[in-house]
C-alpha positions in Angstrom: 105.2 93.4 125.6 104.4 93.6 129.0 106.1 96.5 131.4 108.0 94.1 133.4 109.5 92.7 130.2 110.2 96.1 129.0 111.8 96.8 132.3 114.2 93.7 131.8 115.1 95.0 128.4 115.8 98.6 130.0 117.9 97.5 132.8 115.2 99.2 135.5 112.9 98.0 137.6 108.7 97.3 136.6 107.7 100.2 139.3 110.1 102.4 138.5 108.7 101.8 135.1 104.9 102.3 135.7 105.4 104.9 138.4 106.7 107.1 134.9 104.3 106.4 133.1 101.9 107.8 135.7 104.3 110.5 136.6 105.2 109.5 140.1 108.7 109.3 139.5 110.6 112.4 140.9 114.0 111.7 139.1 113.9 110.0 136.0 117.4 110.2 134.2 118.3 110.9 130.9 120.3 107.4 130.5 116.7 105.8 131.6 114.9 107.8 129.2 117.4 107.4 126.2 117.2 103.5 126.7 114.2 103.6 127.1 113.6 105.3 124.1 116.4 102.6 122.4 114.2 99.7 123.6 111.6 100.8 121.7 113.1 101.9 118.7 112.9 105.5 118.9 115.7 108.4 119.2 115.5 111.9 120.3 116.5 115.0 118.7 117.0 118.6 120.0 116.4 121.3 117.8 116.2 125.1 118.3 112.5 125.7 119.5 112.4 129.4 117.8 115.7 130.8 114.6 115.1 133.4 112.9 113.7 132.9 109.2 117.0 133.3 106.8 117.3 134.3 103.1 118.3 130.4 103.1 114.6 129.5 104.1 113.3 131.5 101.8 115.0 130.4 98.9 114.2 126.6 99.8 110.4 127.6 100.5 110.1 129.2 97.2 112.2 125.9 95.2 109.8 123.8 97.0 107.0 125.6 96.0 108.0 125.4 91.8 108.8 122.1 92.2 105.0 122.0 93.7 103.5 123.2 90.4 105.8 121.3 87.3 109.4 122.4 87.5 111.5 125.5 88.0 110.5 129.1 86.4 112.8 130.6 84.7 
């Protein structure tokens, strides 16, 4: 797919298209970038970036881990 026909699809213009991808656009919009992202078959997801570890974690890490070696100790 070429950028001009990925520019059709998003609704935006080929430069303002290649000047992102060079990082020569000053204001690129989140509705741009989330169809954008659409167009090309991907989302995007916003998770916490640091959470504190919780007994919850734990308890998952450790059932993971038995499930790892043959099944669940008892």
């Amino acid at each position: 797919m070429t950028q001009k026909e990925l520019a059709n699809l998003c609704g935006m213009g080929q430069s303002t298209l290649a000047r992102f991808e060079t990082g020569g656009v000053a204001e690129f919009g989140s509705r741009k970038l989330l169809r954008l992202l659409e167009v090309l078959g991907y989302g995007m997801d916003f998770v916490p970036m640091k959470r504190e570890f919780t007994l919850d974690d734990a308890l998952a890490e450790r059932q993971r881990a038995f499930e790892g070696v043959g099944g669940v100790q008892r």
